[in-house]
C-alpha positions in Angstrom: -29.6 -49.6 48.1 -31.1 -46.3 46.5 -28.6 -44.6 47.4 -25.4 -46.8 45.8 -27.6 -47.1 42.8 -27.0 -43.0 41.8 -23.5 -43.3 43.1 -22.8 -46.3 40.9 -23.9 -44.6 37.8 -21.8 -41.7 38.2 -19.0 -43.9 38.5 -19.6 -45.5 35.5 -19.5 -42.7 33.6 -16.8 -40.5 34.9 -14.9 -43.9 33.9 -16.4 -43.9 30.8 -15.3 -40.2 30.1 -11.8 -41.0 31.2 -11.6 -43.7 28.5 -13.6 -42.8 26.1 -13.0 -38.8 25.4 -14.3 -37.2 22.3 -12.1 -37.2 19.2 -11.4 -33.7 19.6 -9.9 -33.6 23.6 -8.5 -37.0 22.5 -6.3 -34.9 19.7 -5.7 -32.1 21.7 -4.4 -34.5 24.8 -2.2 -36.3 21.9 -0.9 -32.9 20.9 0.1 -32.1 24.3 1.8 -35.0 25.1 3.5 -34.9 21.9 5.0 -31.6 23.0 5.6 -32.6 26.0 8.3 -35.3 24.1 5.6 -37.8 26.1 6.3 -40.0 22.4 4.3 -43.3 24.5 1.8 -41.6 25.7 0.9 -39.6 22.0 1.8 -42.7 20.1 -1.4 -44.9 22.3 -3.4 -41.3 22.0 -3.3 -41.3 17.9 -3.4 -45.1 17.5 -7.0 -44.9 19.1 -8.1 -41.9 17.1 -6.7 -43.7 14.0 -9.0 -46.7 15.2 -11.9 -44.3 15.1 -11.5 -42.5 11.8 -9.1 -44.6 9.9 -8.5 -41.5 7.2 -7.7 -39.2 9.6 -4.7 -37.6 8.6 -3.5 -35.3 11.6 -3.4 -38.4 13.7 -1.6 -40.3 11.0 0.8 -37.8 11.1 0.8 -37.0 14.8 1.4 -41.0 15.2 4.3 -41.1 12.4 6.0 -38.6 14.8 5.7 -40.0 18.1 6.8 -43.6 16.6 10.0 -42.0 15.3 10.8 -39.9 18.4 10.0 -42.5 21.1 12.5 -45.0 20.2 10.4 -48.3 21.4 11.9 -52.0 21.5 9.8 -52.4 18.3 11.8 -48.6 16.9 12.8 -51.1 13.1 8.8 -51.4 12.9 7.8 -48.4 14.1 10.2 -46.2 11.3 8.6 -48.6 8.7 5.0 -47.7 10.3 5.9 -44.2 10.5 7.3 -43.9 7.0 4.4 -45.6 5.3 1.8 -43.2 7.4 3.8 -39.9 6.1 4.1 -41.3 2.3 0.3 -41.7 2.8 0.1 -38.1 4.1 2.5 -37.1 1.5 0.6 -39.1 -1.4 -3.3 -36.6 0.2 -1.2 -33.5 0.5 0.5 -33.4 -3.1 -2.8 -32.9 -4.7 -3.8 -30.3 -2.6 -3.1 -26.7 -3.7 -1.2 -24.5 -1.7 0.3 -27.3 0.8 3.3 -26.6 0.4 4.1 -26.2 4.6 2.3 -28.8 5.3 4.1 -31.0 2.9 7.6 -29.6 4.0 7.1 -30.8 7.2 5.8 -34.4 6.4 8.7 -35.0 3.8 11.0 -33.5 6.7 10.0 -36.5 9.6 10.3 -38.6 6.5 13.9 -37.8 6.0 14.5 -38.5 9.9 12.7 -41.6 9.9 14.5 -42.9 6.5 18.2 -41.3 8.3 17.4 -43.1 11.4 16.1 -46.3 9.8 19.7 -46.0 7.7 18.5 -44.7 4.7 20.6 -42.4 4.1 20.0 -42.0 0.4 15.9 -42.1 0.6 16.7 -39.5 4.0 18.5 -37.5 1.3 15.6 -37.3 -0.9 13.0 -36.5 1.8 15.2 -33.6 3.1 15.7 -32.3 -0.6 12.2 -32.3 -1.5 11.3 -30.7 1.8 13.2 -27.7 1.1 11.7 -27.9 -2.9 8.4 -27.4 -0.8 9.2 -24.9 1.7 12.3 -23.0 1.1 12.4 -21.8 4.8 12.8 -25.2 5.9 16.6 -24.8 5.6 17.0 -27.6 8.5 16.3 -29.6 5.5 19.7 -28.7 4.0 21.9 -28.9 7.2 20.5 -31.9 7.8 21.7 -33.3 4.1 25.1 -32.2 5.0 25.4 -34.2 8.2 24.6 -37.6 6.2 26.5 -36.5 3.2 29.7 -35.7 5.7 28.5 -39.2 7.7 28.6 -41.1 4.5 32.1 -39.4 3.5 30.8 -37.7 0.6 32.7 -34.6 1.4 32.7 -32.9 -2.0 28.6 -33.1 -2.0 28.5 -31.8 1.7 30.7 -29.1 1.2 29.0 -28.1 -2.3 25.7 -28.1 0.4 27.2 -26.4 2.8 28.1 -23.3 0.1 24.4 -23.5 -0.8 23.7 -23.8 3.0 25.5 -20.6 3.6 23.9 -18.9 0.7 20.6 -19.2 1.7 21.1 -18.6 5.5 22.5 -15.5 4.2 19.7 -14.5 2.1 17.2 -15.3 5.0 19.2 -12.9 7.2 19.8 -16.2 9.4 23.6 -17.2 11.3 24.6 -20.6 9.4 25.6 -23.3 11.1 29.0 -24.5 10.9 
């Protein structure tokens, strides 16, 4: 009996450790999985470190992502979940100084999730304003030309695409065609 006594114990809490890892392995795990594409996996990770620090905004963000890349049987909720996590994270970010990356890339998975939710005019938006805040982001601007062309507003697209070319030229980059 003295013996399964110890032996219990450590089971307990190398199970304990297994489920209940530290914030910080926790977001580094989520990371991983997010760049592994394991969008399930990150999604459960950053739900439970949202459950712990509720104003937590890499997990907010890190969750808005994995909800719009994993494509779930719930995807409708999870782009309206997402979108309201990144205009959270967008509403922090703005009054911060010198965010202007950080904010690119939030208003840029805001543009997906509006584009795949069939936004295509609040998708516009986010991708303008991404490139407004980082004007290396120029996905941001090929990706306005794809809706523009997909909602047959040619004329816009190809005024985009000039501006498209201009600055892939200027950043010593080959545009896309």
């Amino acid at each position: 009996m003295m013996r399964t006594l110890p032996l219990l114990f450590i089971a307990i809490t190398l199970s304990r450790s297994l489920f209940c890892l530290p914030e910080q392995e926790m977001a580094k795990q989520a990371r991983q999985l997010l760049s592994e594409a394991k969008f399930d996996e990150a999604a459960i990770l950053y739900q439970k470190l949202l459950n712990r620090q509720a104003a937590d905004d890499r997990s907010k963000v890190g969750l808005a992502v994995s909800l719009i890349y994993r494509n779930g049987r719930n995807y409708q909720n999870d782009l309206n979940k997402a979108i309201a996590l990144l205009n959270e994270s967008i509403q922090l970010h703005s009054m911060i100084p010198n965010s202007n990356q950080p904010l690119a890339f939030r208003y840029f998975q805001l543009g997906i999730a509006y584009w795949y939710l069939g936004r295509s005019d609040f998708a516009l938006a986010a991708f303008d304003r991404c490139y407004l805040a980082d004007r290396s982001m120029t996905a941001a601007v090929f990706n306005s030309i794809t809706i523009l062309e997909e909602l047959g507003r040619f004329e816009e697209a190809n005024q985009k695409k000039q501006f498209y070319r201009q600055i892939a030229t200027e950043n010593s980059v080959t545009p896309n065609n």
